[in-house]
N, CA, C and O of each residue as an XYZ file, in Angstrom:
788
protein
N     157.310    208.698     53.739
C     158.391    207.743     53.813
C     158.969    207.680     55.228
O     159.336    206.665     55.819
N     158.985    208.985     55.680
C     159.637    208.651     57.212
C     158.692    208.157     57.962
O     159.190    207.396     58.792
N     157.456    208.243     58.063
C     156.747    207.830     59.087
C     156.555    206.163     58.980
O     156.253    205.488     59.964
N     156.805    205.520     57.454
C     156.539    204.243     57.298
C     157.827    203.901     57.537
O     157.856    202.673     57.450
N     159.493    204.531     57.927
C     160.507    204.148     58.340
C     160.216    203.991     60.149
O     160.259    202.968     60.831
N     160.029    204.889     60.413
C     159.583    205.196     62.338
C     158.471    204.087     62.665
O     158.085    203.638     63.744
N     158.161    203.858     61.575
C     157.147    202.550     61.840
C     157.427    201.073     61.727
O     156.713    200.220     62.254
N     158.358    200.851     61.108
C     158.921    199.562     60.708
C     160.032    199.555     61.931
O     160.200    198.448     62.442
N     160.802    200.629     62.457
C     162.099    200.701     63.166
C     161.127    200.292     64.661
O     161.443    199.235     65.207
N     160.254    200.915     65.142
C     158.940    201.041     66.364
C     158.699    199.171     66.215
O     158.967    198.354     67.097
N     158.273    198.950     65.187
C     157.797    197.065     64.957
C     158.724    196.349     65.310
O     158.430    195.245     65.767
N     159.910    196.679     65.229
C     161.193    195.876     65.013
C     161.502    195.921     66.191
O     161.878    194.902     66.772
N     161.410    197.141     66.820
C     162.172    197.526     68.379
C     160.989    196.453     69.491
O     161.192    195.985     70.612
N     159.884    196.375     68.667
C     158.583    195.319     69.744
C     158.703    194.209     69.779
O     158.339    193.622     70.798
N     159.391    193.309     68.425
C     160.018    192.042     68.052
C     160.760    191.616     68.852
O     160.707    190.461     69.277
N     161.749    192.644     69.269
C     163.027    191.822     69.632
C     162.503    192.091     71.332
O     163.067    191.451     72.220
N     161.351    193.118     71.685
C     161.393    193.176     73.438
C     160.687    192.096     73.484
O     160.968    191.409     74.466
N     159.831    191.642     72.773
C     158.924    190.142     72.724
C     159.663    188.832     72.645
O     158.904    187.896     72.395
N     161.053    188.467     72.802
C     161.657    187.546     72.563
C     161.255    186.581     73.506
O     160.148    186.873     73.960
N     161.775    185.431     74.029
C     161.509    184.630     75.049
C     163.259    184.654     75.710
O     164.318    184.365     75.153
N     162.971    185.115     77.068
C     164.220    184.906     78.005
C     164.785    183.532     77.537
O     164.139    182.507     77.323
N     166.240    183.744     77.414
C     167.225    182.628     76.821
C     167.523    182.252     78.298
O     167.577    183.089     79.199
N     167.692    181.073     78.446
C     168.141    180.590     79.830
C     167.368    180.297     80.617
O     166.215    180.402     80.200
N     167.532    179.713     82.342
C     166.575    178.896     82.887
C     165.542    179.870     83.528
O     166.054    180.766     84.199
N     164.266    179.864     83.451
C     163.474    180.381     84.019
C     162.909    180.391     85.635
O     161.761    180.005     85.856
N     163.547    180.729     86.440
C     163.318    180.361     87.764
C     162.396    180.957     88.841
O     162.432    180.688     90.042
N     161.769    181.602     88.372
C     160.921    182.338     88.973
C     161.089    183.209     90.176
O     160.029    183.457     90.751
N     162.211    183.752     90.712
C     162.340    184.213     91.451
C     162.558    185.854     91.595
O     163.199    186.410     92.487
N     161.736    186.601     90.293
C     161.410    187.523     90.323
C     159.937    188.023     90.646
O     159.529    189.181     90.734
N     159.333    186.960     90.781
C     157.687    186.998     90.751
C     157.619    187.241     92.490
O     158.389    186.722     93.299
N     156.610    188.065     92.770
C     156.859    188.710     94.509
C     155.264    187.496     94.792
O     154.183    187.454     94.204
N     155.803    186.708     95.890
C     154.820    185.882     95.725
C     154.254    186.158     97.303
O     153.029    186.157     97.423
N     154.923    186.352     98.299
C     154.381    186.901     99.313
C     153.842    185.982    100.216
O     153.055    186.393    101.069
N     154.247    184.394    100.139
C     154.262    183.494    100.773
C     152.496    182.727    100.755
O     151.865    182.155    101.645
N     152.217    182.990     99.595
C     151.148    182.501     98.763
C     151.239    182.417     97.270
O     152.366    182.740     96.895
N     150.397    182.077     96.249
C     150.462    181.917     94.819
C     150.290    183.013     94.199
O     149.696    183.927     94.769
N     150.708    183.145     93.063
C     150.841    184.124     92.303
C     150.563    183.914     90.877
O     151.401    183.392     90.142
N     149.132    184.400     90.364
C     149.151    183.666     88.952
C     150.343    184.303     87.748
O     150.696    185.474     87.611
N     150.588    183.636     87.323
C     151.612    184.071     85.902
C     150.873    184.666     84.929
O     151.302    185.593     84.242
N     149.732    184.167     84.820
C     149.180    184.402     83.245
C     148.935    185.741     83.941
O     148.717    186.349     82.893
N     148.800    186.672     84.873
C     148.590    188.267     84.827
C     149.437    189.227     84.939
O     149.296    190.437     85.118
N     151.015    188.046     84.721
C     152.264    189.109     84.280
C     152.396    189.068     82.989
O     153.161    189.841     82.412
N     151.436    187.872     82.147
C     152.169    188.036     80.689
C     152.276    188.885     79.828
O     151.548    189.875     79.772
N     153.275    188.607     78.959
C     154.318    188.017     79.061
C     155.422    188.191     80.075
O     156.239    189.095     80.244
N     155.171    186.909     80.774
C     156.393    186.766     82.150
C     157.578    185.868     81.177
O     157.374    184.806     80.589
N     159.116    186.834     81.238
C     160.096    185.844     80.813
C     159.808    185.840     79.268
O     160.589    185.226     78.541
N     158.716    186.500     78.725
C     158.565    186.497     76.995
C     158.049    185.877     76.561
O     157.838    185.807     75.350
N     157.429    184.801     77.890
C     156.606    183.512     77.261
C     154.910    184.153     77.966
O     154.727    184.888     78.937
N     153.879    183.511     77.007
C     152.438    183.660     77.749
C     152.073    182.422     78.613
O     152.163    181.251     78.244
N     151.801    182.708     79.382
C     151.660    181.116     80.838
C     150.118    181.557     80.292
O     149.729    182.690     80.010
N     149.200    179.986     80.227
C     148.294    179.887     80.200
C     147.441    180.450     82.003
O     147.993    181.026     82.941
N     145.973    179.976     81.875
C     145.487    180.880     83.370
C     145.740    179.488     84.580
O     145.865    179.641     85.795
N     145.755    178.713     84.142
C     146.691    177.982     85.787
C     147.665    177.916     86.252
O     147.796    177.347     87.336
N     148.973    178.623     85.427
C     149.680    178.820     85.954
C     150.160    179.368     87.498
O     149.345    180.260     87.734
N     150.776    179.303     88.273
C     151.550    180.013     90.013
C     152.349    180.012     90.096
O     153.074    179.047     89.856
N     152.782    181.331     90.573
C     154.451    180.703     91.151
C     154.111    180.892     92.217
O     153.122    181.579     92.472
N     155.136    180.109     93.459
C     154.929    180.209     94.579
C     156.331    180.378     95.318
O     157.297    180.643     94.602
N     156.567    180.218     96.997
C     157.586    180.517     97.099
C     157.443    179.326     98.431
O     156.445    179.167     99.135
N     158.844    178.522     98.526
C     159.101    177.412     99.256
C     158.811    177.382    101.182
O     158.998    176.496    102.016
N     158.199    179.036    101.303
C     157.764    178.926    102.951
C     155.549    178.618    102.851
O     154.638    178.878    103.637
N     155.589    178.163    101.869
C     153.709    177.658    101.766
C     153.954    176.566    102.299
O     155.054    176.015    102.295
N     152.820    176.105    102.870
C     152.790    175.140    103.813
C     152.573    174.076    103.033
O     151.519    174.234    102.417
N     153.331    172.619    102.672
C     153.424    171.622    101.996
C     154.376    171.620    100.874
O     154.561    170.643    100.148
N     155.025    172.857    100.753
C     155.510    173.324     99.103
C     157.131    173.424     99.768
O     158.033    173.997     99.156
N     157.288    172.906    100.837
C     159.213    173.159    101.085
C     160.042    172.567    100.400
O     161.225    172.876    100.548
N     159.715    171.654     99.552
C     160.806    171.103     98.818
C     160.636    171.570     97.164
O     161.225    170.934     96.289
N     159.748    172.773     96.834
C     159.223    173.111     95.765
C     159.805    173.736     94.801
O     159.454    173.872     93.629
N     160.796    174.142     95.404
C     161.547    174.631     94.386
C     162.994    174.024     94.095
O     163.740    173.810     95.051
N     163.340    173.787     92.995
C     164.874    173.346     92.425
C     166.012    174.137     93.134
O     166.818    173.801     94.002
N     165.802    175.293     92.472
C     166.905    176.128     92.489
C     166.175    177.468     93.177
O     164.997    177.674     92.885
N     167.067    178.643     94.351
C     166.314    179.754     94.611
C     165.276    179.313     95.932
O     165.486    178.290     96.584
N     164.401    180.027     96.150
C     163.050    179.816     96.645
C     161.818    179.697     96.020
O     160.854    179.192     96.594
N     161.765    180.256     94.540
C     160.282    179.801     94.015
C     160.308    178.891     93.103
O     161.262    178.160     92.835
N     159.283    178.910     92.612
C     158.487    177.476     91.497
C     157.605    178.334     91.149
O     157.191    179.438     91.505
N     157.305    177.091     89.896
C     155.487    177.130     89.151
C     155.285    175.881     89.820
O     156.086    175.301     90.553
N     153.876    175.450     89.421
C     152.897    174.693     90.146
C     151.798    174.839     89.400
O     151.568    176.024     89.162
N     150.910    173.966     88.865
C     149.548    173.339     88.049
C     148.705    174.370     88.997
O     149.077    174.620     90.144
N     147.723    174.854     88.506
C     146.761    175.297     89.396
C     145.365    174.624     89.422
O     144.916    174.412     88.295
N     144.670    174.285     90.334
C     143.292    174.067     90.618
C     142.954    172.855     89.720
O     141.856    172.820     89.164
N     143.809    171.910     89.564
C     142.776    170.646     88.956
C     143.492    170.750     87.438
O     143.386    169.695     86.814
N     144.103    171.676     86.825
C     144.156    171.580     85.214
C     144.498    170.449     84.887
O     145.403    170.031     85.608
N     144.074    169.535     83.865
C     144.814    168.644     82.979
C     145.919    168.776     82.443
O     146.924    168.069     82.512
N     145.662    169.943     81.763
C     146.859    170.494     80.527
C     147.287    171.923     80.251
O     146.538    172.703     79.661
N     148.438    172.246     80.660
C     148.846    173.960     80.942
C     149.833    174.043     79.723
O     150.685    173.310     79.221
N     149.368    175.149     79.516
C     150.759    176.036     78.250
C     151.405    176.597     78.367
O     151.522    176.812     79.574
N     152.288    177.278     77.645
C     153.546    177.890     77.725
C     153.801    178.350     75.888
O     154.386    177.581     75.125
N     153.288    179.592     75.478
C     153.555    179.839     74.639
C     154.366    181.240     74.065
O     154.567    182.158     74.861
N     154.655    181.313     73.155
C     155.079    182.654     72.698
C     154.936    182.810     70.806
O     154.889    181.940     69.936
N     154.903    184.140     70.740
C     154.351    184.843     69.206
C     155.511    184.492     68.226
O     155.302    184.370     67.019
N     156.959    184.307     68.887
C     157.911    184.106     68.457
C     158.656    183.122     68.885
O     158.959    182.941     70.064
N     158.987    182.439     67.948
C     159.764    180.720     68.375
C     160.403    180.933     69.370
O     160.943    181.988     69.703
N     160.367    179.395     70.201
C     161.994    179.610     71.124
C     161.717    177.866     70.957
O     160.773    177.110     70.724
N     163.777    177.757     71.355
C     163.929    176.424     71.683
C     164.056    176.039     73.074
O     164.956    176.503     73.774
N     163.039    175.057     73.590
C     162.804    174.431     74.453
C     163.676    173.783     75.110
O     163.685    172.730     74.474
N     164.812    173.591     76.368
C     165.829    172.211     76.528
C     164.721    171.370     77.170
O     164.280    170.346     76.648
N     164.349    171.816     78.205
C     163.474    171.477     79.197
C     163.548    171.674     80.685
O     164.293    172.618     80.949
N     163.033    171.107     81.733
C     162.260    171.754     82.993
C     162.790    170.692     84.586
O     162.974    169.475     84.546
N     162.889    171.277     85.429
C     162.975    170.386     86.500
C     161.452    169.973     86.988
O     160.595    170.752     86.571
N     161.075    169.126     87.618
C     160.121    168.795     87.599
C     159.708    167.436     89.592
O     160.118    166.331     89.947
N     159.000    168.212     90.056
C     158.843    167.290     91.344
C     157.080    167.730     91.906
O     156.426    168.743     91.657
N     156.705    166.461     92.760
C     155.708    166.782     93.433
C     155.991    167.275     94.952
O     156.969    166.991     95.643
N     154.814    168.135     95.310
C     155.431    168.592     96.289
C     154.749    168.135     97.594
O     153.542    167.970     97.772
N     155.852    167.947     98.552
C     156.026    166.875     99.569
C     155.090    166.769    100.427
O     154.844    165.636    100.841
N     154.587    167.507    100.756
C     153.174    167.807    101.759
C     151.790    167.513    101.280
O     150.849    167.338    102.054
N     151.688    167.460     99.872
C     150.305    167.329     98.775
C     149.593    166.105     99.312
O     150.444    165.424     99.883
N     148.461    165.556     99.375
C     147.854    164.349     99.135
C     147.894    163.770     97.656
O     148.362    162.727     97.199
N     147.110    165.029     96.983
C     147.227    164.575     95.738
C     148.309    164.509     94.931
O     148.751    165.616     94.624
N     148.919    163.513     94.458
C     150.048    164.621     93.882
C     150.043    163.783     92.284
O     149.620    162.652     92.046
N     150.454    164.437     91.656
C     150.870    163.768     89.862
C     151.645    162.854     89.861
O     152.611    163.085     90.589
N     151.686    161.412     89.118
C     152.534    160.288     89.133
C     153.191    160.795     87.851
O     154.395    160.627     88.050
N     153.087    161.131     87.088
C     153.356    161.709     86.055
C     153.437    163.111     85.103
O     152.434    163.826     85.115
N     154.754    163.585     84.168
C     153.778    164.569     83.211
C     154.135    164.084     82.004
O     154.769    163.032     81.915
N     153.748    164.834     80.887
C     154.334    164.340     79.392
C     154.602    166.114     78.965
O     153.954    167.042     79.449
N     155.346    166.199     78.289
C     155.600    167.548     77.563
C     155.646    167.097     76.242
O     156.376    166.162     75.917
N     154.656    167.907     75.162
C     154.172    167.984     73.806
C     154.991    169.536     73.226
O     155.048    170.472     74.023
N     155.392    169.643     72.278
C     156.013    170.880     71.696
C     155.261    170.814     70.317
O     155.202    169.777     69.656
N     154.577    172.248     69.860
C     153.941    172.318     68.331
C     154.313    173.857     68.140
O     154.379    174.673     69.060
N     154.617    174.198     66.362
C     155.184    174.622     66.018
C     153.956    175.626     65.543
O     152.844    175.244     65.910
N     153.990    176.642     64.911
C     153.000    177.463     64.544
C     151.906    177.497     63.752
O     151.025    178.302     63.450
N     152.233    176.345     63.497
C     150.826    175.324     62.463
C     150.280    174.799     63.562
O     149.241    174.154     63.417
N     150.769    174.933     64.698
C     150.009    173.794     65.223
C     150.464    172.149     65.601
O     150.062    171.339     66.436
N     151.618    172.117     64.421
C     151.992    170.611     64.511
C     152.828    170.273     65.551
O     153.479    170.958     66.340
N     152.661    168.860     65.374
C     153.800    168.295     66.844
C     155.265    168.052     65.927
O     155.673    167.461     64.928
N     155.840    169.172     67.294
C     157.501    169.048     67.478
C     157.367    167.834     67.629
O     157.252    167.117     66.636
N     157.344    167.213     69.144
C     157.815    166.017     69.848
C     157.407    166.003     71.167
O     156.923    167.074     71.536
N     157.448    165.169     71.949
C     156.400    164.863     72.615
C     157.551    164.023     73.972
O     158.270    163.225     73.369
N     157.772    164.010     75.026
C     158.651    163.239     76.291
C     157.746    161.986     76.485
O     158.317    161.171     77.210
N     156.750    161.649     76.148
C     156.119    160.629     76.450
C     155.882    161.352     77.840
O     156.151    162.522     78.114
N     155.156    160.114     78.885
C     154.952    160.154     80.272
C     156.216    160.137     81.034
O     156.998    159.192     80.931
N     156.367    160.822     81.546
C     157.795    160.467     82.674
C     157.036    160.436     84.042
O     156.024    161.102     84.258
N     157.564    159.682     84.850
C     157.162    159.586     86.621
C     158.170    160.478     86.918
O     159.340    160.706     86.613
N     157.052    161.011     87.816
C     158.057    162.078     88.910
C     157.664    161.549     90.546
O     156.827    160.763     90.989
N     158.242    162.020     90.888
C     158.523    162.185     92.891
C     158.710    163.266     93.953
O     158.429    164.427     93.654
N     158.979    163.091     94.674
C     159.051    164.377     95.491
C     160.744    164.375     95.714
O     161.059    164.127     96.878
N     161.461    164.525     95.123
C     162.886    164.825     94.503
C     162.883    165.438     93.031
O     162.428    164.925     92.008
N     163.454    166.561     93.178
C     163.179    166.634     91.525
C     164.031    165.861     90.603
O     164.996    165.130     90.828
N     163.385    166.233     89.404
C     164.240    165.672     88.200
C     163.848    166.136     86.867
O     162.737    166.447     86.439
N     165.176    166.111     86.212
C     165.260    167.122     84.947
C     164.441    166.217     83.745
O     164.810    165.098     83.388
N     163.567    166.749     83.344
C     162.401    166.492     81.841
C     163.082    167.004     80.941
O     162.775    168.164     80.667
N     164.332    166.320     80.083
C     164.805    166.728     78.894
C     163.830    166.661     77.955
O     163.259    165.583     77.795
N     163.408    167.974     77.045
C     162.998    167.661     75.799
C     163.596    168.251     74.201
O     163.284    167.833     73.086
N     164.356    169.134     74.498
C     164.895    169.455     73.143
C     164.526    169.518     72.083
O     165.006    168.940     71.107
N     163.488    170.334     72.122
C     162.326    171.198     71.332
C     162.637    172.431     70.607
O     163.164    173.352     71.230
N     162.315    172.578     69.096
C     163.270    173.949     68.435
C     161.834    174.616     67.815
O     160.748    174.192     67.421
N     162.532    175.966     67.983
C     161.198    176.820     66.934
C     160.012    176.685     67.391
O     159.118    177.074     66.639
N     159.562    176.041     68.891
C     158.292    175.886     69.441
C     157.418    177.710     69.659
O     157.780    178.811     70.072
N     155.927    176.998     68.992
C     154.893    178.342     69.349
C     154.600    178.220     70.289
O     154.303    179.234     70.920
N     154.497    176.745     71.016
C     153.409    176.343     71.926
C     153.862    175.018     72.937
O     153.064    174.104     72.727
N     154.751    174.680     73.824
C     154.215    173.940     74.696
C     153.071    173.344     75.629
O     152.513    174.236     76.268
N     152.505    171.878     75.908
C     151.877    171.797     76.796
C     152.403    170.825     77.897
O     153.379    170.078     77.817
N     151.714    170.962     78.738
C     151.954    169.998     79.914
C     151.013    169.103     80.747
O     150.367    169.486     81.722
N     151.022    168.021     80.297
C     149.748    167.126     80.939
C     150.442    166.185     82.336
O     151.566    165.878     82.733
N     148.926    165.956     82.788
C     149.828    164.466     83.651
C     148.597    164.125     84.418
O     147.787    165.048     84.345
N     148.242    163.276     85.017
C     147.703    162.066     85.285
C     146.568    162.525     86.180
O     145.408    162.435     85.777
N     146.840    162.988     87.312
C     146.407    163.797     87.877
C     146.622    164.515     89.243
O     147.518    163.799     89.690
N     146.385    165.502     90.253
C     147.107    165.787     91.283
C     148.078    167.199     90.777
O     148.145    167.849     89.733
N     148.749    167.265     92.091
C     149.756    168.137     91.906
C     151.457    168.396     91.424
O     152.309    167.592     91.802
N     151.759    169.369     90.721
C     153.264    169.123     90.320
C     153.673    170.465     90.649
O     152.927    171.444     90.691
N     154.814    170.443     90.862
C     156.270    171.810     90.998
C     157.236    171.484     89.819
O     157.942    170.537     89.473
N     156.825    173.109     89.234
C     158.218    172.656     87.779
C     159.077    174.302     88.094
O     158.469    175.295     88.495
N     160.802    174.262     87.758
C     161.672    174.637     88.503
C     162.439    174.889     87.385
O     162.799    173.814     86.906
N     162.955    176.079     86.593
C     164.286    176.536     85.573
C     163.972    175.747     84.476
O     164.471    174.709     84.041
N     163.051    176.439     84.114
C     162.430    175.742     82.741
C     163.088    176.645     81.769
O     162.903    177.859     81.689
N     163.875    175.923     81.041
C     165.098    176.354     80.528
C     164.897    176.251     78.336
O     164.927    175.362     77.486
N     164.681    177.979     78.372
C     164.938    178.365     76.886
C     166.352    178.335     76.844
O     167.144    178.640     77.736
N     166.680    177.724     75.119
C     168.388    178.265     75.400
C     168.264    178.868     74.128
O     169.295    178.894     73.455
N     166.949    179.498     73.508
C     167.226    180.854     72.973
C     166.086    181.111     72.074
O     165.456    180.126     71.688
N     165.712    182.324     71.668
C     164.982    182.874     70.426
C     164.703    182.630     69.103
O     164.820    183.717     68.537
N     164.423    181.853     68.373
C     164.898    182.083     66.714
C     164.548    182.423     66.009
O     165.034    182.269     64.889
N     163.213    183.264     66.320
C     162.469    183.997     64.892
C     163.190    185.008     65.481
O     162.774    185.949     64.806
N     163.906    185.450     66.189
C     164.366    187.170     66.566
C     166.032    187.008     65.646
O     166.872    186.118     65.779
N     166.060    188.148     64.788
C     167.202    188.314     64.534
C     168.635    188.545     65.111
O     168.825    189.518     65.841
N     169.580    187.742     64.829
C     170.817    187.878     66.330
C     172.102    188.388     65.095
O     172.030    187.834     63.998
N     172.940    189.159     65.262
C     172.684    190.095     66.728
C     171.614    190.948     66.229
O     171.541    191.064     65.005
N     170.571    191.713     67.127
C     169.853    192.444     66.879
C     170.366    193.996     66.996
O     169.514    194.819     66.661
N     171.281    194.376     67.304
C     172.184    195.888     67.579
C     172.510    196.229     65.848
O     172.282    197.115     65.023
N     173.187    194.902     65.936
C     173.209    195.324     64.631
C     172.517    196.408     63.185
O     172.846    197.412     62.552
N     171.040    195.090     63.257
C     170.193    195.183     62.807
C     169.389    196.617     62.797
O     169.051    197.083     61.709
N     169.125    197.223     63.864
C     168.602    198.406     63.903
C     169.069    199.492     63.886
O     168.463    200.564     63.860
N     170.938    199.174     63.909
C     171.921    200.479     63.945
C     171.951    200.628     61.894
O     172.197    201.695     61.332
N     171.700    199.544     61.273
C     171.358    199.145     59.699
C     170.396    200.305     59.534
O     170.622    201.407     59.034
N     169.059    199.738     60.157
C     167.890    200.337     59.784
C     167.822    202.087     60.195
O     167.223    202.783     59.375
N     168.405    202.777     61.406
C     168.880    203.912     61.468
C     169.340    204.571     60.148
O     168.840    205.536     59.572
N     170.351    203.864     59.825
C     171.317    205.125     59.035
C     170.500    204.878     57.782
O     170.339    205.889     57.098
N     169.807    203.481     57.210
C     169.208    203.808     56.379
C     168.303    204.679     56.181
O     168.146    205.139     55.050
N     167.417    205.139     57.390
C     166.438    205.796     57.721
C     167.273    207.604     57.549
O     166.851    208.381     56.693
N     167.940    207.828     58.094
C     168.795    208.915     57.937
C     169.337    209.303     56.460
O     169.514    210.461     56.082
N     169.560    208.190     55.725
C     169.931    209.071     54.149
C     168.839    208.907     53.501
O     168.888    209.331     52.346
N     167.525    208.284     53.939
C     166.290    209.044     53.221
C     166.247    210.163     53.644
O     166.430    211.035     52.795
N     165.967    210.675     55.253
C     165.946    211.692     55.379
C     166.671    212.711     54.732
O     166.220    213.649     54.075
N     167.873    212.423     54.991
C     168.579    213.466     53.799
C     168.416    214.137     52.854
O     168.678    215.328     52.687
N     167.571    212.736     51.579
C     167.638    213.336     50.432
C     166.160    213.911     50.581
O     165.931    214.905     49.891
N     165.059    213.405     51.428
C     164.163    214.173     51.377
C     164.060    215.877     51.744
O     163.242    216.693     51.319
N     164.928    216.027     52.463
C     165.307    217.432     52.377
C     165.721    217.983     51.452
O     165.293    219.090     51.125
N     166.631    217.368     50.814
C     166.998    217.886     49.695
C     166.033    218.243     48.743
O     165.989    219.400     48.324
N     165.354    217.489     48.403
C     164.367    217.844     47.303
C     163.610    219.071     47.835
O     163.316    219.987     47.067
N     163.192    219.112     49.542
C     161.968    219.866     49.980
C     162.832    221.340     50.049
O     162.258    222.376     50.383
């Protein structure tokens, strides 16, 4: 009994470190070193899994000075992708992302669309195409309980900037709570199992 308690309390304690960072994601913990930095080989970066084109970069790369929103870094499409993800094991709600091409590019994206699907698979909702520029601008989408974001666009390059969870919802809140519960329950088994032994 205790070890299937130390085991459920161990699962629970992995749940809630697996959450997705509530708030804007800005990348300015990623050490980018004045080149790219893939994401997908911190994941989970921020609680979310970045598919493998993901970068962050940092605003002294040559063409990328206006690349970031907020801070000094960004993400950025890598190498040609069509369509990049952004997922996690456990829901989060989506607001959405700043979004610009960056100023120095030839190529750059006239567009992206953001798609949100839920753990079936199905579509949340979808921004349609939005045009972007080399100014950013905020991609509202207001997306709940998402497994899975994607991100398409036309083709060329994009900079996306405080891509903004505003929270968790398969994670139980408050979670202190919750496991200070599962403790003491765990403790008056122990108890009586002594007792008997």
């Amino acid at each position: 009994m205790k070890k299937i308690l130390c085991a459920f309390i161990a699962s629970a304690s992995l749940m809630l470190a697996g959450a997705a960072h509530a708030g804007p994601v800005g990348f300015e913990d990623v050490a980018t070193g004045g080149d790219f930095t893939s994401l997908s080989d911190l994941n989970p970066y921020a609680g979310l899994n970045w598919s493998s084109d993901w970068y962050a970069g940092d605003n002294s790369i040559g063409g990328y000075a206006n690349a970031a929103h907020s801070g000094n870094n960004f993400a950025v499409n890598g190498f040609g992708s069509d369509a990049m993800s952004v997922s996690s094991a456990t829901g989060f709600n989506f607001a959405g992302a700043w979004f610009a091409t960056p100023a120095g590019g030839g190529d750059k994206a006239a567009w992206i669309n953001i798609s949100g699907y839920d753990a079936l698979n199905q579509l949340i909702g979808s921004t349609g195409n939005i045009a972007i520029g080399d100014t950013y601008q905020w991609v509202a989408a207001g997306f709940s309980n998402v497994a899975m974001l994607t991100i398409t666009r036309d083709t060329g390059w994009y900079a996306m900037d405080d891509f903004t969870v505003t929270d968790a919802v398969s994670v139980p809140v408050p979670a202190t709570p919750l496991l200070l519960g599962i403790g003491l329950i765990a403790m008056r088994l122990g108890r009586r199992l002594n007792r008997r032994g």
